[in-house]
C-alpha positions in Angstrom: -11.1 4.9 -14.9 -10.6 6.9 -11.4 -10.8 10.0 -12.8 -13.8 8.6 -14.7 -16.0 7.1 -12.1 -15.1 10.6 -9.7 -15.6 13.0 -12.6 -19.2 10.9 -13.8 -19.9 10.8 -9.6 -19.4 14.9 -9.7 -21.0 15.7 -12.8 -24.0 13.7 -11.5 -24.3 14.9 -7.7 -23.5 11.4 -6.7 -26.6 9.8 -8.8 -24.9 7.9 -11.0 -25.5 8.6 -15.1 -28.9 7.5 -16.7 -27.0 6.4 -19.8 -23.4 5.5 -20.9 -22.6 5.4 -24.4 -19.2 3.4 -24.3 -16.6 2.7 -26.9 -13.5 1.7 -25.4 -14.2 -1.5 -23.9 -11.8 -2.7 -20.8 -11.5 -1.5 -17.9 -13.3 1.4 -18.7 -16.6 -0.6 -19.7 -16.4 -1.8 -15.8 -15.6 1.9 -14.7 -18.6 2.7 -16.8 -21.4 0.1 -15.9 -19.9 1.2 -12.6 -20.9 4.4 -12.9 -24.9 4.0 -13.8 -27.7 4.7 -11.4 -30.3 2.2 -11.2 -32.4 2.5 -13.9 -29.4 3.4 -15.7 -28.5 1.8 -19.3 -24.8 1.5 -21.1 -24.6 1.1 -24.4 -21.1 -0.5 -25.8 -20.3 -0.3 -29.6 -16.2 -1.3 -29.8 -13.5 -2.1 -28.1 -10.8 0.7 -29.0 -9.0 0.2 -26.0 -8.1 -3.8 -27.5 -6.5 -2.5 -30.2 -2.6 -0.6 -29.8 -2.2 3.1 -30.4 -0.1 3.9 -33.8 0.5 1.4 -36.3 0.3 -2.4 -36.6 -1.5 -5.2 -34.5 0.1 -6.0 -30.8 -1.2 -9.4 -30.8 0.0 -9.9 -27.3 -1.6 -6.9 -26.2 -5.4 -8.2 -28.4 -5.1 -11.3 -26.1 -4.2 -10.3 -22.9 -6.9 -7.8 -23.2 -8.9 -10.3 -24.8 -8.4 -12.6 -21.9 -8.7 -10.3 -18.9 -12.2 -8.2 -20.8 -14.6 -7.8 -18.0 -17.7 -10.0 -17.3 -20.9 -9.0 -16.1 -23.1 -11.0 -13.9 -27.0 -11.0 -15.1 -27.7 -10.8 -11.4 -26.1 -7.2 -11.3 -28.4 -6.2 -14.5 -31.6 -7.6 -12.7 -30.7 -6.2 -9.4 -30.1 -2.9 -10.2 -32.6 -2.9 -13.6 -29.5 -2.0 -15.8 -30.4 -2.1 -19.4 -27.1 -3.2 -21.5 -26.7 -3.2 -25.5 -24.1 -3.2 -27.5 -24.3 -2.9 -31.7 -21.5 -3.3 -34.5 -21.6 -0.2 -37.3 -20.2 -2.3 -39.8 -23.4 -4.3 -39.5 -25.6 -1.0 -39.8 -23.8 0.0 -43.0 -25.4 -3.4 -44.7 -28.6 -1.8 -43.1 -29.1 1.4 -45.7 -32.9 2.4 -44.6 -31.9 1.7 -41.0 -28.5 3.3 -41.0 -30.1 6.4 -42.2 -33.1 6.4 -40.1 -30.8 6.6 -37.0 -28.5 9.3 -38.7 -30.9 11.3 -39.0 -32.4 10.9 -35.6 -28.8 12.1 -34.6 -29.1 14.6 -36.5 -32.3 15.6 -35.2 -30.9 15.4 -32.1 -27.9 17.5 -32.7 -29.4 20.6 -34.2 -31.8 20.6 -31.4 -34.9 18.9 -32.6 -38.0 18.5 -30.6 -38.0 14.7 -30.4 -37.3 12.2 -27.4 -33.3 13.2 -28.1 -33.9 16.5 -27.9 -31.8 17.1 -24.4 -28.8 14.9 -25.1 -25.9 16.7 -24.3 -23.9 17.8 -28.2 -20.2 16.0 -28.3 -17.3 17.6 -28.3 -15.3 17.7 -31.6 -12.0 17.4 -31.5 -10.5 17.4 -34.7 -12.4 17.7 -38.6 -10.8 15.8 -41.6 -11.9 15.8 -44.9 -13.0 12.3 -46.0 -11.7 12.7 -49.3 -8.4 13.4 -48.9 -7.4 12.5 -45.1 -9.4 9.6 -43.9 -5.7 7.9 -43.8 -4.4 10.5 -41.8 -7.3 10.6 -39.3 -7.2 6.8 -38.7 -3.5 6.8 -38.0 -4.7 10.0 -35.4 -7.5 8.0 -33.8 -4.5 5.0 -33.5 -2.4 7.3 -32.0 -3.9 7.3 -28.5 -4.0 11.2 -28.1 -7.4 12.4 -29.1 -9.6 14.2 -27.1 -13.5 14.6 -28.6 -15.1 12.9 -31.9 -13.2 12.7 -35.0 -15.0 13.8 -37.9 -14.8 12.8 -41.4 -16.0 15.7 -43.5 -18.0 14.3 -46.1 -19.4 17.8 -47.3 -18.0 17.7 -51.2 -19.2 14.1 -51.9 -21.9 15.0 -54.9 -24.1 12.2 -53.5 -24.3 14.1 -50.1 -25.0 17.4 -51.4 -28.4 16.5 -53.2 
């Protein structure tokens, strides 16, 4: 989270970043709501860094981290007008109309669209696997601790994608 909050402090001349989409949860959910100007809003969907890199649940590990997350005081949202959400996916996937309204707005976003996403900086990918055949394989990657970008699942020869 050093490298984090000085690399976020660089990137930004020092302003702090308008928004944060975080994933990892931990320390690096403080380092991040540390790292937002006022104004600023962070946006936390999971908790990757709760759960242990290759296979098999560290319980030990789940509740320590568990029991040492961070806490935010409402006074620090107020005082600084920090806007904080968080959202499940799982829940969106019981959300069809929703789910797909908001995929396409990424997608929108990512081919360069005109709307109010239009400047959001693209992700990096780090490593493509096709759904299909190696979604195993890229969850026991993501597990592993070592990736660097987005994994993708490749979805591109499901018939009901195609249309």
């Amino acid at each position: 989270p050093q490298d984090y909050t000085s690399l976020t402090e660089l990137a930004t001349a020092g302003l702090g970043a308008d928004m944060i989409m975080e994933c990892l949860g931990g320390k690096y959910f403080q380092a991040s709501f540390d790292c937002l100007n006022s104004r600023g809003a962070l946006v936390t969907y999971g908790s990757t860094s709760y759960v242990s890199p290759g296979k098999g649940l560290n319980w030990v590990r789940l509740v320590v981290r568990y029991l040492t997350r961070p806490r935010i005081d409402p006074g620090q949202l107020t005082s600084r007008n920090i806007r904080l959400g968080g959202f499940n996916l799982i829940f969106l996937t019981e959300r069809q109309d929703e789910l797909r309204q908001q995929l396409q707005d990424c997608i929108d976003c990512l081919s360069g669209g005109t709307g109010e996403l239009a400047n959001v900086t693209r992700p990096v990918i780090g490593r493509v696997f096709d759904f299909a055949t190696e979604t195993i394989h890229a969850m026991e990657y993501f597990k592993g601790g070592q990736t660097v970008g987005k994994i993708v699942l490749d979805n591109a020869n499901n018939p009901l994608v195609r249309g």
